[in-house]
MMTF fields as JSON, N, C-alpha, C and O atoms, coordinates in Angstrom:
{
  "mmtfVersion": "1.0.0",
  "mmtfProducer": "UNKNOWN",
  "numBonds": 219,
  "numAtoms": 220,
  "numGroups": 55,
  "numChains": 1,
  "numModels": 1,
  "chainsPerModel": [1],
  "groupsPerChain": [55],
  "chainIdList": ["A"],
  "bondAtomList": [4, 2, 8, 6, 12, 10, 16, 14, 20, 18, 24, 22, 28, 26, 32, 30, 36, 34, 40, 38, 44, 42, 48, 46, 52, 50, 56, 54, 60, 58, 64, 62, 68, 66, 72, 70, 76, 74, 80, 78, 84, 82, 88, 86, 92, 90, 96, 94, 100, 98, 104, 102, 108, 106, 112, 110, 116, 114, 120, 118, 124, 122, 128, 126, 132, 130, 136, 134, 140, 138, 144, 142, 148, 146, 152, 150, 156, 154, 160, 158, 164, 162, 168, 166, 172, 170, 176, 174, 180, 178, 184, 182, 188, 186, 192, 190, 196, 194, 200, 198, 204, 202, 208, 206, 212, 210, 216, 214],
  "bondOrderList": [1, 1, 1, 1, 1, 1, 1, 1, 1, 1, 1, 1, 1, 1, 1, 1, 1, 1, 1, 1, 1, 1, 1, 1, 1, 1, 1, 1, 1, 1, 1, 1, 1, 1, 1, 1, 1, 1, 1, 1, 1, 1, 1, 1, 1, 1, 1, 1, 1, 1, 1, 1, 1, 1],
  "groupList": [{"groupName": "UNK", "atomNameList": ["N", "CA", "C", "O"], "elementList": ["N", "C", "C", "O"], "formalChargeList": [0, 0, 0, 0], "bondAtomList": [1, 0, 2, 1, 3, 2], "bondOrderList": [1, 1, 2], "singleLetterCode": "X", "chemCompType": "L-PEPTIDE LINKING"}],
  "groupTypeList": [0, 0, 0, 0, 0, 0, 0, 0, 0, 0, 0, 0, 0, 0, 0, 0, 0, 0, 0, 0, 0, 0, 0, 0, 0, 0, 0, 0, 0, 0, 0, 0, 0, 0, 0, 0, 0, 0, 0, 0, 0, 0, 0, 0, 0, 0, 0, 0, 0, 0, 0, 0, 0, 0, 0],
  "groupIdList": [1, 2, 3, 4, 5, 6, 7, 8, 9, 10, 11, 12, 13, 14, 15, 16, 17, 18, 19, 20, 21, 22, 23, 24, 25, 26, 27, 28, 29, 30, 31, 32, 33, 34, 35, 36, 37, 38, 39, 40, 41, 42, 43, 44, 45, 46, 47, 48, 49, 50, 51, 52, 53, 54, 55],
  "secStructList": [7, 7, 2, 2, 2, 2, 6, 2, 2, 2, 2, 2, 2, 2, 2, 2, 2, 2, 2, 2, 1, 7, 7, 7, 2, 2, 2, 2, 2, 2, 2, 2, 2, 2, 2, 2, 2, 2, 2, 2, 2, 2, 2, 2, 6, 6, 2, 2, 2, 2, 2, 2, 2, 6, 7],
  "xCoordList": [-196.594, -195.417, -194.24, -193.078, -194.545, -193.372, -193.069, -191.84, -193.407, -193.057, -192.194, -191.029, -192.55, -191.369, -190.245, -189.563, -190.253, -189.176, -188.149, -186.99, -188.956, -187.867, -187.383, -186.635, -187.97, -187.471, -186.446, -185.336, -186.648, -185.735, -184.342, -183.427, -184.492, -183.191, -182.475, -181.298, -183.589, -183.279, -182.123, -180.991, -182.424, -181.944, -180.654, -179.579, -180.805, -179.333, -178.603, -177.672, -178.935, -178.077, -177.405, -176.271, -178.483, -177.789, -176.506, -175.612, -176.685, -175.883, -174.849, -173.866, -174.834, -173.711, -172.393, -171.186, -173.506, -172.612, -172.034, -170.819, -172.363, -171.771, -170.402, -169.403, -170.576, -168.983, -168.484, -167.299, -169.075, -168.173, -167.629, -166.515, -168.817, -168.405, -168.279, -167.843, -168.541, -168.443, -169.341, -169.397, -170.887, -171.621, -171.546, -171.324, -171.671, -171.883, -172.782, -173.491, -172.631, -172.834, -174.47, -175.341, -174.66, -176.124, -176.885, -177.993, -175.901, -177.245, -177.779, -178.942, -176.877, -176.917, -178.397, -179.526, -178.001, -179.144, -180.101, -180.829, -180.471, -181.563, -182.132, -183.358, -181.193, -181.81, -182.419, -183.131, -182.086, -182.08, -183.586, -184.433, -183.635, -185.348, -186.111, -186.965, -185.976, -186.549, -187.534, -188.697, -186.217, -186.254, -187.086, -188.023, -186.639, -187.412, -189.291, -190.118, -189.4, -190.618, -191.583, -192.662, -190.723, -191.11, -191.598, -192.639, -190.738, -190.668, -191.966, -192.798, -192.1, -193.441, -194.771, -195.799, -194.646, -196.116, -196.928, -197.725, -196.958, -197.388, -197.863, -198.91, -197.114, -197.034, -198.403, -199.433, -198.217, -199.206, -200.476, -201.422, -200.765, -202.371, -202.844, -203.879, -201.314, -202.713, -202.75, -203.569, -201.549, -201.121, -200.947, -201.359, -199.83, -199.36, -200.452, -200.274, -201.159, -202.112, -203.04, -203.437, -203.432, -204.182, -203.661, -204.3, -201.853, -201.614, -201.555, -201.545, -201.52, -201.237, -202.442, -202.159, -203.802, -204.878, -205.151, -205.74, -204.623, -204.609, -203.777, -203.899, -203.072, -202.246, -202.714, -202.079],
  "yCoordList": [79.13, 79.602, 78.655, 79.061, 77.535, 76.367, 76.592, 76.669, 76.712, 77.45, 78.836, 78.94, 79.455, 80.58, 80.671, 81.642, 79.129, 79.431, 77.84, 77.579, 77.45, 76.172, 76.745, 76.134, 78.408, 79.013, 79.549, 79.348, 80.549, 80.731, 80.541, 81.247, 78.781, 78.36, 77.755, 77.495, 77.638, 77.192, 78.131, 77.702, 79.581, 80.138, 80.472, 80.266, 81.122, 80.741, 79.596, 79.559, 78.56, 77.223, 77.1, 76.621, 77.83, 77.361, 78.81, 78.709, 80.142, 80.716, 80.654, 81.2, 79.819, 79.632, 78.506, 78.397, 77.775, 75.967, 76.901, 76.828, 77.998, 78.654, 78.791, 78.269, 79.633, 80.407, 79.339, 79.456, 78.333, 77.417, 76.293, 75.774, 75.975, 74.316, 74.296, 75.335, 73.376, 73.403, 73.402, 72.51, 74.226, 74.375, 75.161, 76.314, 74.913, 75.743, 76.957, 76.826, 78.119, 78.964, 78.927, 79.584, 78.288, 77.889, 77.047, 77.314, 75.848, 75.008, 76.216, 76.432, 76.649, 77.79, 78.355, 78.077, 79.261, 80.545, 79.465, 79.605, 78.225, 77.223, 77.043, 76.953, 76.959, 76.631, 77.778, 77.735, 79.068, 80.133, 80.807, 81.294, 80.695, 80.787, 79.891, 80.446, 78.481, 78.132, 78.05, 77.955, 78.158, 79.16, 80.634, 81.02, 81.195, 82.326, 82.469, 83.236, 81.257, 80.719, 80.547, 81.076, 79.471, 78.958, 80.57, 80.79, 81.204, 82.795, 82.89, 82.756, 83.256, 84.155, 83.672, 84.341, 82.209, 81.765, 81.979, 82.906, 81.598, 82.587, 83.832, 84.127, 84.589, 86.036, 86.112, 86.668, 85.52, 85.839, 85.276, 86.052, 84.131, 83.601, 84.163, 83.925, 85.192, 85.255, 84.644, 84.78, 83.897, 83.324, 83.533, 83.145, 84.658, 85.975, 86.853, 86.424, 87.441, 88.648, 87.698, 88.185, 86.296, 85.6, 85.752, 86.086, 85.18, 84.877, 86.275, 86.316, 87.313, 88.467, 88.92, 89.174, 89.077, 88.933, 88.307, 88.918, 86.969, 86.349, 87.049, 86.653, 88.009, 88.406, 89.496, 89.89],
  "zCoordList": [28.654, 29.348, 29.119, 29.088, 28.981, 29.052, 27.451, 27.456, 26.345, 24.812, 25.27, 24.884, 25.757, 26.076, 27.19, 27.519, 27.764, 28.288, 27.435, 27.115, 27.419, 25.909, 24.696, 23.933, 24.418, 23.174, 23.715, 23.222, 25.134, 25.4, 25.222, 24.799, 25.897, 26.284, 25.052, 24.804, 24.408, 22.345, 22.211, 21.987, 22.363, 21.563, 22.182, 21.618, 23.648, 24.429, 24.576, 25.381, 23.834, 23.846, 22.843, 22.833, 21.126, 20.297, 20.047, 19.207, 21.002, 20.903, 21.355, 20.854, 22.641, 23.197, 22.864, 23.082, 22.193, 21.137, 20.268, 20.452, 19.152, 18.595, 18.882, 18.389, 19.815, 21.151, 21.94, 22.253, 22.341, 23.026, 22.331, 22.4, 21.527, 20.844, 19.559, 19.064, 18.81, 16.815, 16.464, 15.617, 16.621, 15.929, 15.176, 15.547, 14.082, 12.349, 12.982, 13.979, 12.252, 12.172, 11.647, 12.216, 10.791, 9.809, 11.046, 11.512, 11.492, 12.118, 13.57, 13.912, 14.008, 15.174, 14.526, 14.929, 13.363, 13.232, 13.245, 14.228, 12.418, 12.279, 13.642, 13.718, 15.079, 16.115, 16.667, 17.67, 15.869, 16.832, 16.35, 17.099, 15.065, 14.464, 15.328, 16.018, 15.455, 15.726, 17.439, 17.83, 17.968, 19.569, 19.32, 20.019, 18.413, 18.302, 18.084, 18.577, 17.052, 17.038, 18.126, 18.392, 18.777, 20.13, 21.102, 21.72, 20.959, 22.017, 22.007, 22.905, 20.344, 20.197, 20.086, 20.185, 19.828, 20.0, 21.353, 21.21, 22.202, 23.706, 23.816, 24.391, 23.273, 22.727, 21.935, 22.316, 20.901, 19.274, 19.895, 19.769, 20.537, 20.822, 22.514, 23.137, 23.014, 23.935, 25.369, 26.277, 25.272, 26.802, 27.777, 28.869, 27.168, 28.33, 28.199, 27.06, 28.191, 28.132, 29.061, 30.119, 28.712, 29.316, 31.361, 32.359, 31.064, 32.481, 33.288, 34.519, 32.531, 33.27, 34.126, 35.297, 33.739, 33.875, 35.336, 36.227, 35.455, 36.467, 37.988, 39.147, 37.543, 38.691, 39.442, 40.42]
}
């Protein structure tokens, strides 16, 4: 859970440095894969299907 919410904020951070501050356009998308990464690992092994289970 803590991988999908640090991708999260990966990716809303590096979108928002985009629009607010001087981040390059390139290092942005670079942070934004990489946030995206982060999203889906949780996803792909099973974490969430795992925590849902629990509820």
């Amino acid at each position: 859970m803590i991988r999908l919410v640090t991708g999260f904020f990966t990716v809303w951070g590096s979108v928002g440095s985009t629009e607010m501050g001087d981040l390059s356009p390139m290092i942005a998308f670079l942070l934004g894969v990489v946030g995206l990464m982060l999203m889906t690992a949780p996803v792909l092994d099973g974490t969430i299907v795992r925590l849902s289970k629990k509820i």
